[in-house]
LUMKOLLUM-104596 format. One record per residue (C-alpha): residue in one letter; x negated, y, z; residue number from 1. Coordinates in steps of 0.02 Angstrom, whole numbers, plus 32768, in hexadecimal, padded with zeros to 4 digits. Example, Ala and Ser with C-alpha at 12.3 -4.5 7.8 and 13.67 -1.06 7.14 Angstrom:
<nodes>
['A', [7D99, 7F1F, 8186], 1]
['S', [7D54, 7FCB, 8165], 2]
</nodes>
This chain:
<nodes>
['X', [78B1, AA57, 7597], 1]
['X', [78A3, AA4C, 764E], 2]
['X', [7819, A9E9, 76AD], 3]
['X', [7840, A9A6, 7749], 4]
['X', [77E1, A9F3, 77E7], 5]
['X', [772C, A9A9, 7821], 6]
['X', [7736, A998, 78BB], 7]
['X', [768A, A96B, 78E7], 8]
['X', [7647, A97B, 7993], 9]
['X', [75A0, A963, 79E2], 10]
['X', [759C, A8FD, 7A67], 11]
['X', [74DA, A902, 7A92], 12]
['X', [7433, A93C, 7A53], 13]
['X', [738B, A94D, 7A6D], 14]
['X', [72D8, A8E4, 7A5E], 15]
['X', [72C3, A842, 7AA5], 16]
['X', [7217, A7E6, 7AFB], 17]
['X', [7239, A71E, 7B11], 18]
['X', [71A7, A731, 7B93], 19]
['X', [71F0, A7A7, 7C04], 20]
['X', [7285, A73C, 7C0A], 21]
['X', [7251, A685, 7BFB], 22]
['X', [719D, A684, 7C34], 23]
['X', [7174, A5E2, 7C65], 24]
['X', [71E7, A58A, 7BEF], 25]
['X', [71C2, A55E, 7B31], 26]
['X', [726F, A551, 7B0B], 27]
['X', [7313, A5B9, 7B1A], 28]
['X', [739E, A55A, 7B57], 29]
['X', [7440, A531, 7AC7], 30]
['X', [74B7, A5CE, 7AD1], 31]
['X', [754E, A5E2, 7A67], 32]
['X', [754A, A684, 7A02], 33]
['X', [75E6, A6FA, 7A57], 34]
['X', [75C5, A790, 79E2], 35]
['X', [7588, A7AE, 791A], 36]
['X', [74C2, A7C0, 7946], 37]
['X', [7439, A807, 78E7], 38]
['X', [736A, A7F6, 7903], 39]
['X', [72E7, A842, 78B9], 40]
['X', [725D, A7D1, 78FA], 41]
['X', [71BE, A853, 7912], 42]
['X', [7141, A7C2, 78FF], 43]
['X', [7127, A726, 78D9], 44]
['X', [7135, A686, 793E], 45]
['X', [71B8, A604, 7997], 46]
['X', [7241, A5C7, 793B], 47]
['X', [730A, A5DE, 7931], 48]
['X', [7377, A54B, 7936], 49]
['X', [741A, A578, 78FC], 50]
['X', [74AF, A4E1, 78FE], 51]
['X', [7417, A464, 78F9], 52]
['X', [73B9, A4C8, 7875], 53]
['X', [7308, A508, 7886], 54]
['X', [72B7, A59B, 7860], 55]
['X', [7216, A5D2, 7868], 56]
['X', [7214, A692, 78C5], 57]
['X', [71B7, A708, 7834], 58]
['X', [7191, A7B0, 785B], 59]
['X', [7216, A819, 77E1], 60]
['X', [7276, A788, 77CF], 61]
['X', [733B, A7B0, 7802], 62]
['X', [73A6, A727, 7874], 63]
['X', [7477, A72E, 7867], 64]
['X', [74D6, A6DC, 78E5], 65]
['X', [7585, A6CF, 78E4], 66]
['X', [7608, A6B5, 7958], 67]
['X', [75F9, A5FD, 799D], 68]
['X', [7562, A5CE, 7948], 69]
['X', [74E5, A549, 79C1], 70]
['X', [743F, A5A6, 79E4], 71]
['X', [73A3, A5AF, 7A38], 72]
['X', [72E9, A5BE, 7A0C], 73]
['X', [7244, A580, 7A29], 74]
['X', [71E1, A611, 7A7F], 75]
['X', [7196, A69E, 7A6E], 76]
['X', [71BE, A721, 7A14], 77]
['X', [71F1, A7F3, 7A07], 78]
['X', [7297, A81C, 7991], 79]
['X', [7301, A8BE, 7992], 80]
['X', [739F, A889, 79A3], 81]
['X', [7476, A8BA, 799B], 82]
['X', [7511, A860, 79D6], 83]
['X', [7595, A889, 7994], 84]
['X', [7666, A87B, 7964], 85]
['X', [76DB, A8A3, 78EE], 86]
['X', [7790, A850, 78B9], 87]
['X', [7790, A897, 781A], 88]
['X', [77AD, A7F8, 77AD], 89]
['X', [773F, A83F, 771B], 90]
['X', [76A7, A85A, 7774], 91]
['X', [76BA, A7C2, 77E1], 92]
['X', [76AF, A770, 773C], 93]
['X', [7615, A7B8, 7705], 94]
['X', [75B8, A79A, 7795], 95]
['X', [75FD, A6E4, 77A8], 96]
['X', [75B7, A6CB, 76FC], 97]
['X', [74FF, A717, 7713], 98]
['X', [7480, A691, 7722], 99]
['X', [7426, A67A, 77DA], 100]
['X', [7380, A6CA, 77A3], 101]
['X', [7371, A753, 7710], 102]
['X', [72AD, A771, 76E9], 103]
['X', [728B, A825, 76B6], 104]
['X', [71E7, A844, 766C], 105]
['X', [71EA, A8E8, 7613], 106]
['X', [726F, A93E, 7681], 107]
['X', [7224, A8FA, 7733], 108]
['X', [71FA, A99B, 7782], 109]
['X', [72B8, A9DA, 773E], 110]
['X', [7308, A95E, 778F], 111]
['X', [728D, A96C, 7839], 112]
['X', [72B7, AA22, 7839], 113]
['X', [7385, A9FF, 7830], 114]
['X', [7377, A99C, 78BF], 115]
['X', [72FF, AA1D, 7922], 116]
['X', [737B, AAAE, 78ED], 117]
['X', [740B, AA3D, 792A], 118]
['X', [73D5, AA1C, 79C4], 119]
['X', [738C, AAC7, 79E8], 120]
['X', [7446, AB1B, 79C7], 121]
['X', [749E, AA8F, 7A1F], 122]
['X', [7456, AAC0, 7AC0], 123]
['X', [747C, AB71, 7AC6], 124]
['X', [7534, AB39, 7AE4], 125]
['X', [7581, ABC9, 7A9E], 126]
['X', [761C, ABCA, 7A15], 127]
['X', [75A8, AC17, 798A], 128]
['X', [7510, ABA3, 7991], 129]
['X', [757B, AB0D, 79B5], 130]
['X', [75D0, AB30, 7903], 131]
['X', [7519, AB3D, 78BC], 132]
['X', [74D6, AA9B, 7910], 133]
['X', [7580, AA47, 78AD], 134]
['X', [7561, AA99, 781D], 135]
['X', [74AE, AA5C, 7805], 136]
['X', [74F2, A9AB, 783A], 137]
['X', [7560, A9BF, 77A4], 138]
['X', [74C3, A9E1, 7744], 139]
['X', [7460, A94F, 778F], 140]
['X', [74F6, A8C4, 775C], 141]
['X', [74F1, A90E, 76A6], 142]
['X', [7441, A8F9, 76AA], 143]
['X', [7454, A84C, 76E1], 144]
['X', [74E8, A81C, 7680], 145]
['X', [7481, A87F, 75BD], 146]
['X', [7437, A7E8, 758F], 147]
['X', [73C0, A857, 7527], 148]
['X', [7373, A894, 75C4], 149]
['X', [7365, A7E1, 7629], 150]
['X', [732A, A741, 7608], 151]
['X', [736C, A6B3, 7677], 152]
['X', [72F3, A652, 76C7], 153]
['X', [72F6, A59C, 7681], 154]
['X', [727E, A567, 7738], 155]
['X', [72F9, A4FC, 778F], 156]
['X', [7290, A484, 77C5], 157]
['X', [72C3, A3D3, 7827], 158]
['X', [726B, A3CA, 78E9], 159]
['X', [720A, A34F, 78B2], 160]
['X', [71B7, A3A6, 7819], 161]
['X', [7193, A440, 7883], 162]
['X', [714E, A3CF, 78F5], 163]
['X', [70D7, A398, 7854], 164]
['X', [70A8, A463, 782B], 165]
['X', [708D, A483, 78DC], 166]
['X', [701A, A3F2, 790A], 167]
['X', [6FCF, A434, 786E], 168]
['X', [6FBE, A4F2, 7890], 169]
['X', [6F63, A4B0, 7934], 170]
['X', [6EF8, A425, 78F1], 171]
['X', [6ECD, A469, 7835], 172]
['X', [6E0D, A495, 785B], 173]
['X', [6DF3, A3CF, 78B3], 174]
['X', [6DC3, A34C, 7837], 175]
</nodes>
């Protein structure tokens, strides 16, 4: 049986500070998503609002994007992230059908050290440890897409009732 070819290709890597680049705003403008992209959020805080939906940023908590997806977030936070393509119809359907946040408890430092090993080969921009970087992407989307190994986050909350757990967070040692 022959499988038809990847063709996966990194676009961009590498670890990403909302307060070096938006640092007096609380908010990241809307962007539509050009490229698959992956974050592993490094701690908690802020929230991702995906085609209207929010959710809260959790430190080990993964975000997919897809192509044309509506995003932006409510700042700050850290995340390790990849942007990436492929036209390979199979894999495009696997990561068109993965869930905007996975939670990974038990696996969390895996996962954090797939992305680290990722982005470390990435950058050396040579063939060999370009073909690792892709390979452990493989890796990553089959850990995303083994439901055994990640839970989907059911925290898509409304504005208004993050509003309500905010005010909350804040307020929750006042009578």
């Amino acid at each position: 049986m022959a499988y038809p070819e990847i063709n996966l290709h990194i676009i961009k890597t590498g670890f990403y500070n909302s307060q070096f680049v938006y640092k007096q705003l609380s908010q990241s403008p809307d962007r539509k998503v050009e490229y698959y992209e992956l974050e592993y959020f490094a701690e908690s805080g802020g929230i991702s609002y995906i085609n209207g939906h929010a959710y809260p940023i959790v430190r080990g908590n993964v975000l997919v994007a897809v192509p044309d997806y509506i995003r932006h977030s409510k700042l700050h936070f850290k995340a390790f992230y990849i942007h990436f393509s492929t036209d390979n119809s199979a894999l495009k359907s696997i990561l068109n059908a993965l869930p905007p946040i996975s939670e990974f408890k038990e696996d969390n430092f895996k996962i954090e050290q797939l992305f680290k090993q990722i982005i470390q080969h990435y950058h050396y921009y040579d063939p060999a440890h370009m073909l690792y970087a892709e390979s452990k992407l493989l890796k990553l989307i089959f850990h995303l897409s083994n439901k055994n190994n990640a839970t989907v986050s059911k925290k898509a909350y409304s504005p208004i009732v993050l509003q309500a757990i905010e005010y909350i967070d804040r307020n929750f040692k006042e009578d």
